[in-house]
LOMIFI-682055 format. One record per residue (C-alpha): residue in three letters; x, y, z. Coordinates in nm, 2 decimals. Example, Ala and Ser with C-alpha at 12.3 -4.5 7.8 and 13.67 -1.06 7.14 Angstrom:
2
resn  x  y  z
ALA  1.23  -0.45  0.78 .
SER  1.37  -0.11  0.71 .
% end
This chain:
277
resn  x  y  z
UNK  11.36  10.35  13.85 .
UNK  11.20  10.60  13.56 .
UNK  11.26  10.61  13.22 .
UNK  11.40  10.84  12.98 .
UNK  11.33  10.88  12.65 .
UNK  11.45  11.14  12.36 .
UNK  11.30  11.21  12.08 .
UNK  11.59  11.25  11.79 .
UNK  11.48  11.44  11.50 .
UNK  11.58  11.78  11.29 .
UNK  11.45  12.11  11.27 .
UNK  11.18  12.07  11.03 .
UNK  11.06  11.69  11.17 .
UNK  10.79  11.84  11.50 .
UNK  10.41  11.86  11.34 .
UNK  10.33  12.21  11.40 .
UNK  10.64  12.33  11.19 .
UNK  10.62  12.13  10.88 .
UNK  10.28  12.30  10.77 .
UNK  10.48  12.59  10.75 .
UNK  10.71  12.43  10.53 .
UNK  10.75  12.44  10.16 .
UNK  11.07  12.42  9.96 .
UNK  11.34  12.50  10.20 .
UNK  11.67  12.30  10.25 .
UNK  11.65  12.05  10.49 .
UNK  12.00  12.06  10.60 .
UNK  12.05  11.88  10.94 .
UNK  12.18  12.11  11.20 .
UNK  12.02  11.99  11.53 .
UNK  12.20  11.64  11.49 .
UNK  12.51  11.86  11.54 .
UNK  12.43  11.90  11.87 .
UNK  12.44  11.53  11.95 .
UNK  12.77  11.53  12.15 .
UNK  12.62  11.76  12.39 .
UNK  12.33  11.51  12.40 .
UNK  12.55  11.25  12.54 .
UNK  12.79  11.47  12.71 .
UNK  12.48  11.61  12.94 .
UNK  12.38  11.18  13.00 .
UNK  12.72  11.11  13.09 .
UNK  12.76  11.42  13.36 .
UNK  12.38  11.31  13.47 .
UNK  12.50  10.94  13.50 .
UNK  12.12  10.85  13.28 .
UNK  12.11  10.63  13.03 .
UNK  11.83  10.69  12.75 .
UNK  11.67  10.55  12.46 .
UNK  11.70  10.76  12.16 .
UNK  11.41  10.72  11.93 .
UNK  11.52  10.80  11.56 .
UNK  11.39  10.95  11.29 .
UNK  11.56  10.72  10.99 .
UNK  11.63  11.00  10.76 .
UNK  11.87  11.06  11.02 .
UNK  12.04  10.76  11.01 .
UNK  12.04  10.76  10.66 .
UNK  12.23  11.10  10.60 .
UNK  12.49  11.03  10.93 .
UNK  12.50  10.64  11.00 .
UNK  12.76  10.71  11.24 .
UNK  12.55  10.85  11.51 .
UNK  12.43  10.50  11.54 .
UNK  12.77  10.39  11.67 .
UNK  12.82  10.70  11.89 .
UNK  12.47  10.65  12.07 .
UNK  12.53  10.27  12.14 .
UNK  12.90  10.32  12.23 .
UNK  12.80  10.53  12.51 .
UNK  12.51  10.25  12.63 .
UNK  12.22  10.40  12.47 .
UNK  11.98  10.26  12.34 .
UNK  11.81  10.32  11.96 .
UNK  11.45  10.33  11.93 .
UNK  11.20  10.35  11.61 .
UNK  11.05  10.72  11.55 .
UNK  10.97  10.60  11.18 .
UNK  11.12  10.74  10.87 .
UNK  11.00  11.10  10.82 .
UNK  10.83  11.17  11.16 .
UNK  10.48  11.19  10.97 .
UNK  10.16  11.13  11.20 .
UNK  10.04  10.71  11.23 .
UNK  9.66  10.86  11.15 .
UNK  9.76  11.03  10.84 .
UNK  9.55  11.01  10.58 .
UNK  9.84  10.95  10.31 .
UNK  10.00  10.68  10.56 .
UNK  9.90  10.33  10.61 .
UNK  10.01  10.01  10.72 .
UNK  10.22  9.95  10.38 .
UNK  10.44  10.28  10.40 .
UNK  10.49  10.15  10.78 .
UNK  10.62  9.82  10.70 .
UNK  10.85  9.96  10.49 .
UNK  10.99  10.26  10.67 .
UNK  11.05  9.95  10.98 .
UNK  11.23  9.74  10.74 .
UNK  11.46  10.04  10.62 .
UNK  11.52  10.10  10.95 .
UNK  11.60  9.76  11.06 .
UNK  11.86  9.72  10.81 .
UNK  11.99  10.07  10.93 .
UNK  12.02  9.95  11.26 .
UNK  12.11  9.63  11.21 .
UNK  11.82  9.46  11.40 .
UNK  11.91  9.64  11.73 .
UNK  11.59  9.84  11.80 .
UNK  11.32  9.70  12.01 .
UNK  11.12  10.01  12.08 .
UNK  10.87  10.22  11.85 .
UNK  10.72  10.55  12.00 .
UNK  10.53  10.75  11.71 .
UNK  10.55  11.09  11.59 .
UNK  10.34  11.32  11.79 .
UNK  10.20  11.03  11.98 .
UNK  9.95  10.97  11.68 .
UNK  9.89  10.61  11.82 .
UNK  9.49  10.57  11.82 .
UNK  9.21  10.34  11.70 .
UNK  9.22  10.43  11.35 .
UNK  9.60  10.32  11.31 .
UNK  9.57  10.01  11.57 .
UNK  9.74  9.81  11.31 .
UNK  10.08  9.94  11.39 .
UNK  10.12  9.68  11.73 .
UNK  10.07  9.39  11.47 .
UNK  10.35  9.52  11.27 .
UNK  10.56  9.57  11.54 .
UNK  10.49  9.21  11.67 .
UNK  10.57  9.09  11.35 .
UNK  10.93  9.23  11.35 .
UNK  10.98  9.12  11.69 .
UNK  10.94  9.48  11.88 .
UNK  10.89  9.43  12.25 .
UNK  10.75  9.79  12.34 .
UNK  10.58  10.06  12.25 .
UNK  10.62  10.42  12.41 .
UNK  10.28  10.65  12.22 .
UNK  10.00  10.68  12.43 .
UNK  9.97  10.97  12.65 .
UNK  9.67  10.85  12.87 .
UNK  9.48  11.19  12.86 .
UNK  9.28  11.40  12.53 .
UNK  9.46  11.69  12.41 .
UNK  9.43  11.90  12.11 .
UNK  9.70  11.75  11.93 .
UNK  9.70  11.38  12.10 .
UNK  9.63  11.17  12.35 .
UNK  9.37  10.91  12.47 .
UNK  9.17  10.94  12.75 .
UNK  9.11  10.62  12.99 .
UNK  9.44  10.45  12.91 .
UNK  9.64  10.29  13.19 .
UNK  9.89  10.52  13.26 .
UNK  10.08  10.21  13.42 .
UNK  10.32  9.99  13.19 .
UNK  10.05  9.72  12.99 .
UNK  10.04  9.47  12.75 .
UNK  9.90  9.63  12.42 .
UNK  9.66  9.47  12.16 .
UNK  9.57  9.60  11.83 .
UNK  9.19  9.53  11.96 .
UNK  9.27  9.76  12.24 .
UNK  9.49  10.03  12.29 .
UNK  9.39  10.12  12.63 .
UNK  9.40  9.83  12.89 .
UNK  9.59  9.53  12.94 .
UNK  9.61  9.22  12.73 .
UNK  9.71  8.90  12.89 .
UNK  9.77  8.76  12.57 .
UNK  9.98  9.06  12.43 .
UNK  10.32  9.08  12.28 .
UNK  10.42  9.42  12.30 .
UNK  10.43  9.61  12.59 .
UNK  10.33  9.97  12.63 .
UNK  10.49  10.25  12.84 .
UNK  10.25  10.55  12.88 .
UNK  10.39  10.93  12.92 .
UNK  10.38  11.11  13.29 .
UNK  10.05  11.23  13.34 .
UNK  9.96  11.46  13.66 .
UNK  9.63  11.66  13.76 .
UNK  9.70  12.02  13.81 .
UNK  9.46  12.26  13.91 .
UNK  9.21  11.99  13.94 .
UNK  9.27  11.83  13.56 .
UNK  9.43  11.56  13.44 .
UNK  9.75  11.67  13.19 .
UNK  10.03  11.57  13.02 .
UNK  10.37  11.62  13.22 .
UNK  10.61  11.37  13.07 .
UNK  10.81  11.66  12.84 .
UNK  10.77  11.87  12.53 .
UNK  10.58  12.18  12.58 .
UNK  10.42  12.12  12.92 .
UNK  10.82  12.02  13.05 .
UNK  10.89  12.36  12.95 .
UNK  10.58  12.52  13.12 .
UNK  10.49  12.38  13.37 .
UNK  10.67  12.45  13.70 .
UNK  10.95  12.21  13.78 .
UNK  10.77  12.12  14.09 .
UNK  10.47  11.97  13.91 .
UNK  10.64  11.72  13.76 .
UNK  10.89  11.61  14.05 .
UNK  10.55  11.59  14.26 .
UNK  10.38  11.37  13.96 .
UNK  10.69  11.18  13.95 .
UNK  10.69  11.11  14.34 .
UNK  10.31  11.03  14.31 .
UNK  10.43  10.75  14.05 .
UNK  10.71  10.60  14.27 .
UNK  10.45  10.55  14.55 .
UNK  10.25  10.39  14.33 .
UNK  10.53  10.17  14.18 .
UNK  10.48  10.30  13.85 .
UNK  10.80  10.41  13.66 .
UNK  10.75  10.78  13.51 .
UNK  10.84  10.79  13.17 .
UNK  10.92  11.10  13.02 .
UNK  11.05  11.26  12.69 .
UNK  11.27  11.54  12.54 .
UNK  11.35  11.62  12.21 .
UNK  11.72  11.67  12.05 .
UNK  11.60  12.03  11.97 .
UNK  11.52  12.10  12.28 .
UNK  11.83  11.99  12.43 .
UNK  11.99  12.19  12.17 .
UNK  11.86  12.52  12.11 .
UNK  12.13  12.66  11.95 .
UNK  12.08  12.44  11.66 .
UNK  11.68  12.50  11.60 .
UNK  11.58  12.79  11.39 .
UNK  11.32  13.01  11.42 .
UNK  11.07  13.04  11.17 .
UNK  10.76  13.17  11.08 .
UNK  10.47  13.08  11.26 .
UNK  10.12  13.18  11.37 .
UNK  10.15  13.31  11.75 .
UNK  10.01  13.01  11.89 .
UNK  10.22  12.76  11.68 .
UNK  10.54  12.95  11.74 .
UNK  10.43  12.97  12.13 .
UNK  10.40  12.59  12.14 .
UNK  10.68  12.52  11.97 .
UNK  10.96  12.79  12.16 .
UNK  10.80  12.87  12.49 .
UNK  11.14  12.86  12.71 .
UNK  11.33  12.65  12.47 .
UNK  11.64  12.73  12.62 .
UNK  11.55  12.63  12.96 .
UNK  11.51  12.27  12.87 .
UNK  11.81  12.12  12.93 .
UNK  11.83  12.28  13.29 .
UNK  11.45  12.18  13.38 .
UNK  11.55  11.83  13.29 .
UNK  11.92  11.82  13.46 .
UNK  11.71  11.92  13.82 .
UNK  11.47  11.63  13.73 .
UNK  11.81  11.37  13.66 .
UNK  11.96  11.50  13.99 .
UNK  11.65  11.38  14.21 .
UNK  11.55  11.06  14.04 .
UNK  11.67  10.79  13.87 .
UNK  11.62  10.71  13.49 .
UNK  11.74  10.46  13.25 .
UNK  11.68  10.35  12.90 .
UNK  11.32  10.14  12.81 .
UNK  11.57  9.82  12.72 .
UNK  11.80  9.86  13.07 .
UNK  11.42  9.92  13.25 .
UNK  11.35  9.57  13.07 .
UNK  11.65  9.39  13.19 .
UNK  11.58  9.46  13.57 .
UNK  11.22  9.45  13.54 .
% end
């Protein structure tokens, strides 16, 4: 069994677009597309856990019932999607964006991936937060360098995490970590798990990463976000040619990439993964 993970935020929440932002109306339009979120689960028989920005949840608490209703599961994306390794965030901000978001919630998330995977040694402190308010896993580390993210030498099976160190197992740890897909292709090692290289990379890659898992025993966990899921509702704005590139390379091909993915292997949320596991 894999695991399926989607990243729920707006428009004007993914890194490489807010530095292009400056005064504009932040009106939510890709949480529109959230019945066609779970519409696509329910017809792919997946469940998923739905990490949440909490401005979100703030402006349309109701999507909190709809997601659980159908067997979701809600997950912590923090507040306002800004990078752990900031250097206007710290560990103060953090524990008060998770206690907003526990009282949105009600207590019922257990999970934490951060924006842009931004987990790294010089924001280690988050794990001891999330220990502290009884989180049980983390989802951040993409166990390969990349411009943007990543950390190279990571297990990329599931670990226990430590605050002392991000990248092997702790036998004393509390919260468990659930790297991203990783593959080699073309003789290096890369990210495969969803986002950008989901949408560029050939659909074969990733089945064959995902097979390499599964003899392993590993579960592949991978991630989409709303907006990719629902082009319709994701503006295009202006960008340099390599931001806008990142950003809508094949955006509309998405959903279908992933549905051929659902149809050959199983996923399920991180908390039903828990349960059986």
């Amino acid at each position: 069994m894999n695991i399926l993970g989607i990243d729920f935020e707006e428009w004007f929440h993914p890194q490489l677009i807010q530095k292009y932002l400056t005064n504009e109306d932040k009106e939510l339009k890709v949480t529109n597309g959230l019945d066609s979120i779970l519409d696509w689960l329910r017809k792919n028989e997946t469940y998923a856990t739905f990490f949440i920005v909490g401005e979100i949840l703030e402006k349309k608490p109701d999507i909190l019932d709809k997601i659980n209703s159908q067997g979701h599961e809600i997950g912590f994306h923090t507040m306002f999607h800004n990078r752990l390794d900031d250097e206007n965030y710290n560990e103060e901000k953090f524990r008060d964006e998770i206690k907003k978001f526990n009282e949105l919630t009600n207590n019922c998330s257990k999970g934490f991936r951060a924006p842009t995977f931004s987990l790294n040694e010089n924001c280690s402190w988050v794990i001891d937060v999330l220990e502290e308010f009884g989180y049980v896993y983390d989802s951040s580390i993409m166990p390969v360098k990349t411009k943007m993210y990543g950390m190279n030498n990571a297990e990329k099976k599931p670990y226990f995490i430590s605050s002392n160190n991000l990248k092997e197992n702790n036998s004393n740890g509390i919260i468990k970590e659930f790297p991203l897909l990783v593959t080699k292709f073309m003789g290096k090692k890369i990210p495969a798990a969803g986002g950008f290289y989901l949408r560029t990379l050939p659909t074969k890659i990733i089945k064959n990463a995902i097979k390499d898992y599964e003899k392993e025993n590993i579960p592949a966990t991978l991630y989409i976000h709303s907006w990719e899921l629902t082009p319709q509702y994701m503006p295009r704005i202006s960008m340099s040619k390599m931001d806008y590139f990142i950003t809508y390379h094949n955006l509309e091909k998405s959903m279908n990439k992933m549905s051929k993915i659902l149809k050959e292997f199983k996923f399920t949320s991180f908390e039903k993964y828990l349960k059986n596991n």
